[in-house]
C-alpha positions as CSV (number, residue, x, y, z in Angstrom):
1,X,38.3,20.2,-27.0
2,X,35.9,23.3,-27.5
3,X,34.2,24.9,-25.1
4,X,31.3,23.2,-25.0
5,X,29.1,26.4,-23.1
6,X,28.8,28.2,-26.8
7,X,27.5,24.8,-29.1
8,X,23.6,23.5,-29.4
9,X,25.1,19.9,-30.4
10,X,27.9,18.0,-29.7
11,X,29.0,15.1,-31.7
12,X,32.4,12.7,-31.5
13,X,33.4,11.2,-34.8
14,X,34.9,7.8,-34.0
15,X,36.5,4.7,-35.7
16,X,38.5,1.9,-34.5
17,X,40.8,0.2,-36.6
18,X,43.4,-2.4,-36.3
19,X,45.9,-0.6,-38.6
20,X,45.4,3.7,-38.6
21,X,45.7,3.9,-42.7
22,X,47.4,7.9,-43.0
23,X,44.2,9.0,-44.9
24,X,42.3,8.3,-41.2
25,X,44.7,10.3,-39.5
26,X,44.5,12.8,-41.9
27,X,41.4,13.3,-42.2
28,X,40.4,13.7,-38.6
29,X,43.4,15.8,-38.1
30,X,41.3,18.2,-40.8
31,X,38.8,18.0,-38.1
32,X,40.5,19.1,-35.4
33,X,42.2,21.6,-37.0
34,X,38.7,23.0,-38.6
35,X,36.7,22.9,-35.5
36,X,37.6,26.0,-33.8
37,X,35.3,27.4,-37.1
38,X,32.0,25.3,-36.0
39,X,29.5,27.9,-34.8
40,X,26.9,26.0,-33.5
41,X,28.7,22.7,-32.9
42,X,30.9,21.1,-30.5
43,X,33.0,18.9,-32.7
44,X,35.9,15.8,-31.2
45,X,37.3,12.9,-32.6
46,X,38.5,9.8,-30.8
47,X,40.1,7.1,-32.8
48,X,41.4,3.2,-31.7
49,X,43.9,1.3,-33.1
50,X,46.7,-1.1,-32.2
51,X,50.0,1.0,-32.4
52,X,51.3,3.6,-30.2
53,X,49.2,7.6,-30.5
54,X,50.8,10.1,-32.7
55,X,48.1,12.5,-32.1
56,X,45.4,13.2,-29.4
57,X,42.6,12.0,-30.6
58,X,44.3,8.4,-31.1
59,X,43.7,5.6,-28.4
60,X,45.6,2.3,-28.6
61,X,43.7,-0.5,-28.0
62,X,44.7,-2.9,-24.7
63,X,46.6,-6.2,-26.1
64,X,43.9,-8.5,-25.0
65,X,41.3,-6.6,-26.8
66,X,43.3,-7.2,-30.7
67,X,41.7,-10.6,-32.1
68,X,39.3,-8.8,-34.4
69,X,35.5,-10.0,-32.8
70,X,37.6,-8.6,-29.4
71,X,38.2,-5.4,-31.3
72,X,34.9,-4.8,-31.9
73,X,33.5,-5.4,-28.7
74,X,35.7,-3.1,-27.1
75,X,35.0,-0.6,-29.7
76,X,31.6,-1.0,-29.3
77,X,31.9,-0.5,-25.2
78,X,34.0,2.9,-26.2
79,X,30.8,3.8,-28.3
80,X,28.4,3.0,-25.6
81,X,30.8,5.3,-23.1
82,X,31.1,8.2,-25.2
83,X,27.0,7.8,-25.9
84,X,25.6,9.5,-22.6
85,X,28.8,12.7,-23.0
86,X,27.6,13.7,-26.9
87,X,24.2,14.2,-28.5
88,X,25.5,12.7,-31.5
89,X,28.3,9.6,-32.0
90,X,29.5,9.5,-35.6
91,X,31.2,5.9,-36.1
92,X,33.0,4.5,-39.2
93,X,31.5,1.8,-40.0
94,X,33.0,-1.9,-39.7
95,X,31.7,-4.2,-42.6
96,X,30.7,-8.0,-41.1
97,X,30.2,-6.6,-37.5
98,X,28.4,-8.9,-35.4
99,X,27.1,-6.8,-32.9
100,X,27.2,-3.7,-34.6
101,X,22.7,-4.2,-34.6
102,X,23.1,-5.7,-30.9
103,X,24.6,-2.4,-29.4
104,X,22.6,-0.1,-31.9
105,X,19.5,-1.2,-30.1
106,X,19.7,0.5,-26.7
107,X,22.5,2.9,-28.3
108,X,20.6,5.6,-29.7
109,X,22.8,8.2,-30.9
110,X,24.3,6.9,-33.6
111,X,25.4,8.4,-36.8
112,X,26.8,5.4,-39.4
113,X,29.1,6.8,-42.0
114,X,30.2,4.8,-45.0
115,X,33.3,5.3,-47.1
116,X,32.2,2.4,-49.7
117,X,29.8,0.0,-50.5
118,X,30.4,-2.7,-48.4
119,X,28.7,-5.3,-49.6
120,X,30.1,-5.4,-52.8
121,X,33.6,-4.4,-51.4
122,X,33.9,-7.8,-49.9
123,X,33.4,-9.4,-53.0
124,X,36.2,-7.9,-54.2
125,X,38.7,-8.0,-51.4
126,X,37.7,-11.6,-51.4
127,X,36.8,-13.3,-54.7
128,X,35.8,-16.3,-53.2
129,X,33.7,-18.1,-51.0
130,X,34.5,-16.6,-48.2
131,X,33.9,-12.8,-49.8
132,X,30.8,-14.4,-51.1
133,X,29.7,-15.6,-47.4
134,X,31.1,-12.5,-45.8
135,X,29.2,-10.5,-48.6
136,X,25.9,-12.6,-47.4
137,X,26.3,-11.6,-43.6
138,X,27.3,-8.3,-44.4
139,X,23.6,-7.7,-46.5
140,X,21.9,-9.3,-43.1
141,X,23.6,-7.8,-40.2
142,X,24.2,-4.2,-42.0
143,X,20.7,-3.6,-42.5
144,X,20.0,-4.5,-39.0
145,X,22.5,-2.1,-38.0
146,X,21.5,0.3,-40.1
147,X,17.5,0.5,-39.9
148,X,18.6,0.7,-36.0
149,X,21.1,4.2,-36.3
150,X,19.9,7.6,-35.8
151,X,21.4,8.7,-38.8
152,X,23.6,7.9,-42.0
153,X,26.2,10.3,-43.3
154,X,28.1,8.6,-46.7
155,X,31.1,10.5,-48.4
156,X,29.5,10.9,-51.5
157,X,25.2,11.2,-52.6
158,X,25.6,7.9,-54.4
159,X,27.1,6.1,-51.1
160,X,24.6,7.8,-48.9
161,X,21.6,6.5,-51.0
162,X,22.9,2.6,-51.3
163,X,23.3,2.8,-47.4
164,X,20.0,4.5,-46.6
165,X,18.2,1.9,-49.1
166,X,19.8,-0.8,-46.9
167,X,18.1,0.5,-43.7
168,X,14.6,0.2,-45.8
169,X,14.8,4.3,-46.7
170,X,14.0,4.7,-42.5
171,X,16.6,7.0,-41.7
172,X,17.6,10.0,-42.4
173,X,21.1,10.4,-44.6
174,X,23.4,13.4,-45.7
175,X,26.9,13.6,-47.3
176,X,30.1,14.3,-45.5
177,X,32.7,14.4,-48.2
178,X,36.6,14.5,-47.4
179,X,38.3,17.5,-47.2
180,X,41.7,19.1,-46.3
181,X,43.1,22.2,-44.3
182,X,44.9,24.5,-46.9
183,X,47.5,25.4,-43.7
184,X,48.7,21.5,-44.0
185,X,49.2,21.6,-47.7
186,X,51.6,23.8,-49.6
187,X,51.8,24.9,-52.9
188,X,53.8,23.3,-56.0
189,X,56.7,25.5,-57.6
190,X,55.9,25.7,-61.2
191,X,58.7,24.2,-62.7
192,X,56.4,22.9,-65.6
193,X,57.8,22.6,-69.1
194,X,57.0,24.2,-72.3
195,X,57.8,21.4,-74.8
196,X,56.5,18.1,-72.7
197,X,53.8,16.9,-70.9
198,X,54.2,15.1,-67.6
199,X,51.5,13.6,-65.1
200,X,51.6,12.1,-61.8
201,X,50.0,8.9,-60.9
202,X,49.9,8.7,-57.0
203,X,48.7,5.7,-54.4
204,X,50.0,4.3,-51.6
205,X,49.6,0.9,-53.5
206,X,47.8,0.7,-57.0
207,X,44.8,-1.5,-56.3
208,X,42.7,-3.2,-58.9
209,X,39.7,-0.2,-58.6
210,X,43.1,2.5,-59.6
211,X,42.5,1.3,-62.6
212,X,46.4,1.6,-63.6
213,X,45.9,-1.4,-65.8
214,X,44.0,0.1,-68.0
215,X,45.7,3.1,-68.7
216,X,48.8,0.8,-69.7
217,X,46.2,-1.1,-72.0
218,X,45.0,2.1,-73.9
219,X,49.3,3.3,-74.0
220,X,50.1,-0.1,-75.6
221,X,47.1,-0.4,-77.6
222,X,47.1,2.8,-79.2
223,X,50.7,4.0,-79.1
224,X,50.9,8.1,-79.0
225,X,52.7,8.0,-82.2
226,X,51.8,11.6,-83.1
227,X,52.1,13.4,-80.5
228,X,54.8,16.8,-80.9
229,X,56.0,17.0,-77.7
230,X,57.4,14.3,-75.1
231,X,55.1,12.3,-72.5
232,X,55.8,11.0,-69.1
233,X,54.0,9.4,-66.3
234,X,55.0,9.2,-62.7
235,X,54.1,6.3,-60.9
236,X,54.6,7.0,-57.4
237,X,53.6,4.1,-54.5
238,X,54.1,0.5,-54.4
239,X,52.8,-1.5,-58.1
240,X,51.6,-4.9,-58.4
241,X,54.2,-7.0,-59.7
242,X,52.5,-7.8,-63.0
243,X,51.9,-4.1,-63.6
244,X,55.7,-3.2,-62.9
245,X,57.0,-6.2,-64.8
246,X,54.6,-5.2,-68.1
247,X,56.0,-1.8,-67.7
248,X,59.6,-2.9,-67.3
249,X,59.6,-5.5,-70.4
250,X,58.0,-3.1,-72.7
251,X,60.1,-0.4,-74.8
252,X,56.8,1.7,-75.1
253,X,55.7,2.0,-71.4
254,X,59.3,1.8,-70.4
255,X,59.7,5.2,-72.2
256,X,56.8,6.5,-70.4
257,X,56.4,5.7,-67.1
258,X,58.9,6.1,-64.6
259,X,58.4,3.7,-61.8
260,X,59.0,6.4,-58.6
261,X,58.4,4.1,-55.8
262,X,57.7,5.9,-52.4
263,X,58.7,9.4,-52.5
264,X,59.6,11.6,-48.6
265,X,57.2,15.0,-48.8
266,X,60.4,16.8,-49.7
267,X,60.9,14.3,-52.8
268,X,57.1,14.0,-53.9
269,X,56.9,18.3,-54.2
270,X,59.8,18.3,-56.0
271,X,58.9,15.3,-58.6
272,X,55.4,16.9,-59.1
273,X,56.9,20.7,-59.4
274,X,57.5,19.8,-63.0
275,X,53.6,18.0,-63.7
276,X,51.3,19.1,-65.4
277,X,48.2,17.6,-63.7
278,X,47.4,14.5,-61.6
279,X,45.6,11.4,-62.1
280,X,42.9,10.3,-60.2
281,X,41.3,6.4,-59.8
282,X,40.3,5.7,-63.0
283,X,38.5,2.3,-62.5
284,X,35.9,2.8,-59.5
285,X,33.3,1.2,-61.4
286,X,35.4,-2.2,-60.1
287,X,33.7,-1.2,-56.9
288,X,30.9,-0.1,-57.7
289,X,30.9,3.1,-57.3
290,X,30.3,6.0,-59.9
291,X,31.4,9.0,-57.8
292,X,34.2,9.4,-55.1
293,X,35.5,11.8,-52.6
294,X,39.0,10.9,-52.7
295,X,41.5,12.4,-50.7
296,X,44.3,12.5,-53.0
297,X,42.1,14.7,-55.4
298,X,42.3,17.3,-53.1
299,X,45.6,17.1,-52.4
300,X,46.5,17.2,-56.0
301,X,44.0,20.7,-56.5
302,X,45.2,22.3,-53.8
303,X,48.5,22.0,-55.3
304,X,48.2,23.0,-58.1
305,X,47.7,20.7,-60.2
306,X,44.5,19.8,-62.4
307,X,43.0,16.8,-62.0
308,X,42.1,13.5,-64.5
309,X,40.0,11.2,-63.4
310,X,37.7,8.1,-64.2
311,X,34.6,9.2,-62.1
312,X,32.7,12.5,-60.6
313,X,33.6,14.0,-57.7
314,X,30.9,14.4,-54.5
315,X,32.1,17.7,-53.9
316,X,32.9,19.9,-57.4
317,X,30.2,20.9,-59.8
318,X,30.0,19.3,-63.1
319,X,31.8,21.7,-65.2
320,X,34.5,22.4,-63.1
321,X,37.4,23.5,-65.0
322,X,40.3,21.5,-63.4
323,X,38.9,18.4,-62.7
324,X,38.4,16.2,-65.9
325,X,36.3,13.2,-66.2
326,X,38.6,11.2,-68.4
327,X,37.5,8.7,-70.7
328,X,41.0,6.6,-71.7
329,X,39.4,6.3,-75.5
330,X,39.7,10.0,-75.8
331,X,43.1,10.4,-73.6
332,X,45.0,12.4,-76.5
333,X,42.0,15.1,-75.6
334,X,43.7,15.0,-72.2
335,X,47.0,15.7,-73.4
336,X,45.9,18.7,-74.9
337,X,43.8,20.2,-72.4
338,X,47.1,19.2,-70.2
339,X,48.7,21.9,-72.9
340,X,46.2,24.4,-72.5
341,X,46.3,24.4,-68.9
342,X,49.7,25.4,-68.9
343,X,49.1,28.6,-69.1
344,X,46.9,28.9,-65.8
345,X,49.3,29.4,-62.9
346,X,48.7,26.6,-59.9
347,X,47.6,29.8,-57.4
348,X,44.5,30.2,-59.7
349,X,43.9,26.3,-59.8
350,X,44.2,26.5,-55.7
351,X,42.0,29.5,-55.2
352,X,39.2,28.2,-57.6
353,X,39.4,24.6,-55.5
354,X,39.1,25.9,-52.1
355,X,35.2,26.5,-51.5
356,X,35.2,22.9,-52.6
357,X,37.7,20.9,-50.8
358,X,38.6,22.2,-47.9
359,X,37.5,20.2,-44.5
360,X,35.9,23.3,-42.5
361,X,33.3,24.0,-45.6
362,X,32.4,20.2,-45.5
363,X,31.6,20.4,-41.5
364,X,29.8,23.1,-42.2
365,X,27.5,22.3,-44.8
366,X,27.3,19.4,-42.5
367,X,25.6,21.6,-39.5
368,X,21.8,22.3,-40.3
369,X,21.7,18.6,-41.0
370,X,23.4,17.4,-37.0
371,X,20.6,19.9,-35.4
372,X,17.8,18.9,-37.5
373,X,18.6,14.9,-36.4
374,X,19.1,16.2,-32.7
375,X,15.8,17.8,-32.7
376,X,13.9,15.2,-33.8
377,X,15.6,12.8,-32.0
378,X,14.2,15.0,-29.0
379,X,10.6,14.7,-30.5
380,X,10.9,11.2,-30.6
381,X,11.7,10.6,-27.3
């Protein structure tokens, strides 16, 4: 922990979780490893979860306490402890949390950030009438929740602003994108090729708002019959079956994408040492969402590698030159930007990325806006 005798404001960023996805973990080991930086705030993490800590900021939760409503509960109770040592509690939030508005009433530090839209995120996980009822409690218990916390913090503007219209456009809101630490992420060799084009295509497991699907629709629909040089695809994660099976029984995908499976970190940076950019989610629209802050984006830039994608990104400007909105109509424009930037070594790509991506300059864009909801907090009581 910091020394708390040099910050004006303290704040714990919290979550509790039955399974600690690695993003999670990642991204609040960013934290910890970027707080030392923090001028004017005193910046810890404490996350909960089922399995054993890896790191020190990870509690396990007691055995009784596992049934989900008992998670909660005990969640909340950490919340409520932590409360009275921090000016400021910044808690993931839990979609379809019954007492998430119960504890928010006499707990009055809390900062709510949102990763999605919630609502329309059950809808999807669930496609049925149990999404649609969850969906339904969600709309009536999250604004309760929400009109009752201090402040909401959403990883991108377009988040933020479908939260804060949830509390009724009471509360104050801000953006927290993700972000990385350069130190924990290596550069690619440049093994890249003159005479090909190769991409990478990375997710733990392709999910419906990847959009993988549709890239294999606009592949098989409009076969890349004139290209002059070779094409291939990495898939790297765990595929649906009907996407691997399409790919698998077709002579044109089949010569295209190469089905990777899970790679080690030593395997991954040598597969993507030969690629020519990344791919991003290309079908967040599925979610709702028009803008992301992904973390494998930044992964990919500070690679190396450009980035195409189906959406903006929170945290680059519009005309940033190595992230590419990419519309599948016009993917053969892709390929030959992919050529162009072949001749801009992955060092410039990095340094270019940094200001943008990294965790520390996200915290700290992030400070004015923690004082200024301390202070008037203090005015209000």
């Amino acid at each position: 922990m910091q020394d708390a005798s040099n910050y004006t404001v303290s704040i714990i960023h919290v979550a509790g979780v039955g399974k600690l996805f690695p993003s999670i973990r990642s991204q609040l080991c960013f934290e910890s490893l970027a707080k030392s930086q923090l001028k004017t705030v005193k910046w810890d993490a404490a996350v909960f979860h089922y399995s054993e800590p890896v790191e020190s900021f990870e509690h396990q939760i007691p055995a009784p306490f596992r049934l989900i409503i008992f998670r909660n509960l005990y969640i909340w109770w950490q919340v409520w402890r932590l409360s009275s040592k921090y000016d400021l509690v910044m808690l993931r939030y839990s979609p379809f949390d019954p007492f998430g508005f119960i504890f928010t009433t006499f707990i009055h530090n809390i900062i709510s950030i949102h990763h999605s839209k919630e609502i329309e995120e059950l809808l999807l996980i669930s496609n049925d009438w149990r999404g649609k009822a969850a969906s339904s409690l969600e709309f009536i218990l999250g604004g309760l929740y929400l009109s009752n916390a201090l402040g909401i913090v959403g990883v991108t503007k377009e988040i933020a602003l479908y939260e804060a219209q949830r509390a009724s456009n009471c509360v104050p809101y801000s953006v927290y994108p993700n972000g990385i630490s350069l130190d924990a992420q290596s550069i690619l060799a440049d093994n890249r090729h003159a005479k090909n084009i190769k991409l990478v295509f990375a997710c733990s497991y392709f999910s419906e708002w990847h959009g993988l699907d549709l890239l294999l629709d606009r592949i098989e629909d409009c076969p890349l019959n004139n290209l002059t040089y070779s094409l291939q695809i990495l898939l790297v994660g765990t595929l649906n079956f009907s996407d691997s099976q399409r790919i698998n029984n077709s002579p044109t995908l089949s010569s295209i994408f190469q089905i990777c499976g899970y790679l080690s970190g030593t395997q991954y940076e040598t597969s993507l040492a030969s690629c020519d950019a990344g791919i991003g989610s290309l079908a967040l629209h599925r979610k709702s969402l028009n803008e992301a802050s992904t973390l494998k984006v930044r992964q990919y830039l500070a690679m190396g590698l450009p980035v195409f994608s189906g959406h903006n990104d929170s945290s680059l400007p519009a005309n940033f030159p190595y992230y590419i909105n990419l519309e599948l109509t016009y993917f053969e424009n892709a390929l030959k930007t992919c050529q162009y930037l072949k001749r801009v070594s992955r060092n410039k790509i990095r340094e270019a990325s940094s200001p943008y991506i990294t965790k520390v300059s996200q915290m700290q864009k992030l400070e004015p806006w923690l004082h200024k909801l301390v202070n008037s907090s203090s005015k209000r009581s």
